[in-house]
C-alpha positions as CSV (number, residue, x, y, z in Angstrom):
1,X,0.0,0.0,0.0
2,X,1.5,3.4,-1.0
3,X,1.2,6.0,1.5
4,X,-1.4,8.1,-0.4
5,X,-3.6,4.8,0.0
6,X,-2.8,4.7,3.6
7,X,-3.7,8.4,4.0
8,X,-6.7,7.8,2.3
9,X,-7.8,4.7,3.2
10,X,-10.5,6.6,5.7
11,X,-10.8,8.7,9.0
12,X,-9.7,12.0,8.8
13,X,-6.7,10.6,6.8
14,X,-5.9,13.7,3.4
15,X,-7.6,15.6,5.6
16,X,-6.6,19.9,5.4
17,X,-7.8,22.7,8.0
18,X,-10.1,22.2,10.2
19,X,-10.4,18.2,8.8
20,X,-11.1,18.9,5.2
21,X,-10.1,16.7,2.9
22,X,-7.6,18.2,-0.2
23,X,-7.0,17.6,-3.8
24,X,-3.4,19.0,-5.6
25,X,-3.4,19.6,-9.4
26,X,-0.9,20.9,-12.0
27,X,-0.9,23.2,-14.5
28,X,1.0,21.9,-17.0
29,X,1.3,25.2,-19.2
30,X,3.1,27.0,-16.5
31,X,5.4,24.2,-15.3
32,X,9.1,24.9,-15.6
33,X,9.8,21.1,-15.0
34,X,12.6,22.3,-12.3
35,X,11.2,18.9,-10.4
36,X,11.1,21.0,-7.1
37,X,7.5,19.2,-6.6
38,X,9.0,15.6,-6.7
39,X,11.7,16.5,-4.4
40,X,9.5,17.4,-2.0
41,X,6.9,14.9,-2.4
42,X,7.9,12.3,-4.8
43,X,4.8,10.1,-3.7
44,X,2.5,12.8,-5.5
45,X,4.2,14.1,-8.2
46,X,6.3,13.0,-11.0
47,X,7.9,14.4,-13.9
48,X,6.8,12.7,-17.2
49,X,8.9,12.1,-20.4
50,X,7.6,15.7,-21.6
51,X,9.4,17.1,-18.9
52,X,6.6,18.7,-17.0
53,X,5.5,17.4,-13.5
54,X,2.1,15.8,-12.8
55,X,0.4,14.5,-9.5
56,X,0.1,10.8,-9.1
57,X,-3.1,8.7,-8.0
58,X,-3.3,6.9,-5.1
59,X,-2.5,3.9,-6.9
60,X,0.9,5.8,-8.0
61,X,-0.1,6.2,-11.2
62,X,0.5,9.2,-13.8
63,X,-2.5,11.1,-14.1
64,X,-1.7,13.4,-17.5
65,X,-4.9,14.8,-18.2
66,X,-5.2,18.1,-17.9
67,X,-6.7,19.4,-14.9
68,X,-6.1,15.9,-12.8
69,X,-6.5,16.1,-9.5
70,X,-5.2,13.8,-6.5
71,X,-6.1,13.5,-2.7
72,X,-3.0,15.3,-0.2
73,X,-2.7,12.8,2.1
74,X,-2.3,14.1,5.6
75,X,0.9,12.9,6.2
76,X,2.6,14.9,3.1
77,X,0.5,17.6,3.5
78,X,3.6,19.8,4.4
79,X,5.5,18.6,1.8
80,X,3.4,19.4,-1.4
81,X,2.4,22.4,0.5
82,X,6.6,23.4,0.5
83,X,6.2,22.2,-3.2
84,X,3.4,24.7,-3.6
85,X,5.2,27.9,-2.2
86,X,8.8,27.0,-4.1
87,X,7.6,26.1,-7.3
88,X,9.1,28.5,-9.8
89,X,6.3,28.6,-12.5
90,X,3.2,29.0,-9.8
91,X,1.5,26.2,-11.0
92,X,1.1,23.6,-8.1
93,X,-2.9,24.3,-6.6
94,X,-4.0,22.8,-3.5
95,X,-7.6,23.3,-2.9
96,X,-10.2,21.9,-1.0
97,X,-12.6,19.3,-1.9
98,X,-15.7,20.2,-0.3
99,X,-16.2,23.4,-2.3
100,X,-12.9,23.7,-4.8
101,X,-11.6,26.5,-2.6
102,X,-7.3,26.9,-3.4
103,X,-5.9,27.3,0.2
104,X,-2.0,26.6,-1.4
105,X,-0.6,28.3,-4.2
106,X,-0.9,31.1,-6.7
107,X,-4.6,31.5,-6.1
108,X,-5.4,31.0,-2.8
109,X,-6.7,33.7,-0.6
């Protein structure tokens, strides 16, 4: 079991603030492909043969469509959250599942 399944497998496991659950996507038209993300959490993201970074399912597999989205499981939160705030192009988004607020990256409030 990869930790993103262990994270969320259930509880308040990928949970955010106050309990929320997250989701982390890319935007692949901004990404530099500096690979700052999958130093930081190489469990979500992953640079692809196109040189660009994308997150991972729970199942560790590359999700390359645009717009994919993957649970932040709790115990990483910090990390893609660092991967967020030091990612040269801007384009790492962390937002919350219950109503698609960003709380991490270039548009959060």
């Amino acid at each position: 079991m990869t930790v993103q399944q262990e994270a969320t497998a259930g509880g308040a496991a990928g949970a955010g603030r106050a309990g929320e659950s997250l989701e982390v996507w890319i935007d692949q038209d901004l990404c530099t492909g500096d690979g700052i993300c999958v130093q930081y959490a190489p469990e979500v993201f992953e640079l692809d043969i196109d040189g660009l970074a994308y997150v991972k399912s729970p199942e560790d597999e590359l999700l390359v469509e645009p717009g994919a989205t993957t649970p932040v499981p709790l115990p990483l939160l910090q990390d893609v959250v660092d991967s967020a705030k030091e990612c040269p192009g801007d384009c790492i988004h962390v937002r919350r599942v219950s109503d698609g607020v960003e709380v991490y990256g270039p548009d959060a409030e």
